[in-house]
C-alpha positions, -999 to +999 in steps of 0.1 A: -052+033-205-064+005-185-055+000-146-062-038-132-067-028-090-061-062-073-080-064-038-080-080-005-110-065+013-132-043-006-133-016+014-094-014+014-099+000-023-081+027-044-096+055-018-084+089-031-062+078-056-087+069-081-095+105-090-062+118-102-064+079-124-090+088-144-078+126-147-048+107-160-072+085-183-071+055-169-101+030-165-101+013-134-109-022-131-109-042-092-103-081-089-104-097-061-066-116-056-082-143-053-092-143-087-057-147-107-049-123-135-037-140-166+002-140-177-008-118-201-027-091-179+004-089-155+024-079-184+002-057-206-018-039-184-008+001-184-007-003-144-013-024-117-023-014-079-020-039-059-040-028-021-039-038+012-056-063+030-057-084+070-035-112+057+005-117+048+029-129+029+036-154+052+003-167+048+005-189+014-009-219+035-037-206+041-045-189+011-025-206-020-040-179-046-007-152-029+013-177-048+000-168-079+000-129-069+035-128-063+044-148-097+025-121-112+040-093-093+075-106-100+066-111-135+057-073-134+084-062-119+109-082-141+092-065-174+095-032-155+061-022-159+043+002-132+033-009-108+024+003-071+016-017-043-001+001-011+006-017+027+003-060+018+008-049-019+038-035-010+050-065+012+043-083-016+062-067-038+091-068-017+089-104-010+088-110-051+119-089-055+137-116-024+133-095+004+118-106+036+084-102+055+084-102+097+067-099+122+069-057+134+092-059+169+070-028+186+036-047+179+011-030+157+015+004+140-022+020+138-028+052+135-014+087+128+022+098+123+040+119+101+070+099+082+106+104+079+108+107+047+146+106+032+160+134+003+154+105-024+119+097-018+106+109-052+072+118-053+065+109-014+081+143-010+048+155-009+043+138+025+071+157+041+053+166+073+024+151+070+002+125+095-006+093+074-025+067+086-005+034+099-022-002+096+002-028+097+018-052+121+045-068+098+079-050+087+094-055+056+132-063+049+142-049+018+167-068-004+205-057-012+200-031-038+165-020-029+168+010-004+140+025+021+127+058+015+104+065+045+103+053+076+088+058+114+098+045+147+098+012+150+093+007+107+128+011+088+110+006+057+074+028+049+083+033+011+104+019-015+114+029-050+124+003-080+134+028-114+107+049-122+080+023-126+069+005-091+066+018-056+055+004-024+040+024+004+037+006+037+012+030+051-020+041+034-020+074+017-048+061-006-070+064+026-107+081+019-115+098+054-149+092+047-145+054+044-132+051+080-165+036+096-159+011+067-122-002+079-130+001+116-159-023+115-137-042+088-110-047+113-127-050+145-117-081+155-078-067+150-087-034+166-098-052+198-067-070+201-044-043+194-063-025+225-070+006+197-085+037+211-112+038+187-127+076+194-085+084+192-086+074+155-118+091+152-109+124+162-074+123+147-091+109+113-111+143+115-079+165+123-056+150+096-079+132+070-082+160+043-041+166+048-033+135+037-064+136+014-042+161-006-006+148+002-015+119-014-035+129-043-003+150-050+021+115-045+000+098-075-001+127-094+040+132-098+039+093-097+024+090-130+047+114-141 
């Protein structure tokens, strides 16, 4: 089986999700976004990750090539093949399926917080109780017939569901502990502005990195399910 993991930022990758993939049997391939996939990738390929990444779905002026992603993406979604988008991935998913993409009210969610995570969450069950890490400043407004099935203070939606085969995760419980050095110099430009206690997210990284290390190892698993 044959996973296609489209990217925005290398370093915002497939993190701890890729080793319960290729227990699964898939082969992972990354693109960059930027790079379109082909009609006929969107719709053939046995999954489809689509990762995070500093810019929006409000930002199609800027960088025509989302146009493309979302075309594929709504493709996907209209075959009903899997398909799981992680933080932008997830915006974009919901913006494909005519929901709506805005600015967060609160400012910035980054950082550590456990999720509110609703009875018919699925596999995110798993996450019950458990810190994730939050890096986002955009809120997503789901469309009629699409419900939320996380959320935090501030974010109605964390997590959505569409059948069995796609879910988007506003937060990032694909995050590799050990690639934090990685997204902090990444995002240092964003860090700064958002006024980010950077030893803060070090020392919390440290106390609740391997948690969500398993949490979400566990999420992917029942997933592919």
């Amino acid at each position: 089986m044959n996973c296609i993991a489209l990217y925005h930022v290398a370093f915002e990758n497939l993190g701890i999700f890729a080793a319960p993939l290729q227990e699964r049997g898939f082969s992972i391939t990354y693109q960059h976004a930027s790079q379109p996939l082909s009609q006929a990738q969107w719709a053939e390929a046995d999954l489809v990750v689509v990762l995070g990444g500093p810019i929006g779905v409000n930002d199609v002026d800027l960088y025509p090539w989302l146009n493309d992603e979302i075309d594929g993406i709504r493709l996907r979604l209209q075959l009903k093949r899997p398909l799981l988008g992680v933080c932008l991935g997830a915006q974009l998913m919901a913006f494909a399926l005519g929901g709506e993409v805005v600015a967060r009210e609160a400012g910035k969610e980054i950082g550590w917080s456990a999720l509110d995570v609703g009875v018919d969450a699925g596999p995110l069950r798993h996450l019950q109780g458990v810190p994730v890490l939050h890096w986002h400043g955009d809120n997503i407004r789901l469309p009629d017939g699409v419900a939320s099935v996380a959320a935090t203070a501030g974010t109605p939606c964390q997590a959505f569901m569409v059948g069995d085969h796609a879910l988007g995760i506003q937060f990032h419980a694909e995050f590799e502990p050990e690639a934090l050095e990685q997204w902090l110099t990444g995002h240092a430009v964003e860090l700064h502005h958002a006024g980010v206690d950077l030893r803060r997210l070090r020392e919390d990284t440290q106390c609740y990195g391997a948690g969500l290390a398993d949490a979400g190892k566990a999420v992917i698993r029942d997933w592919l399910k």
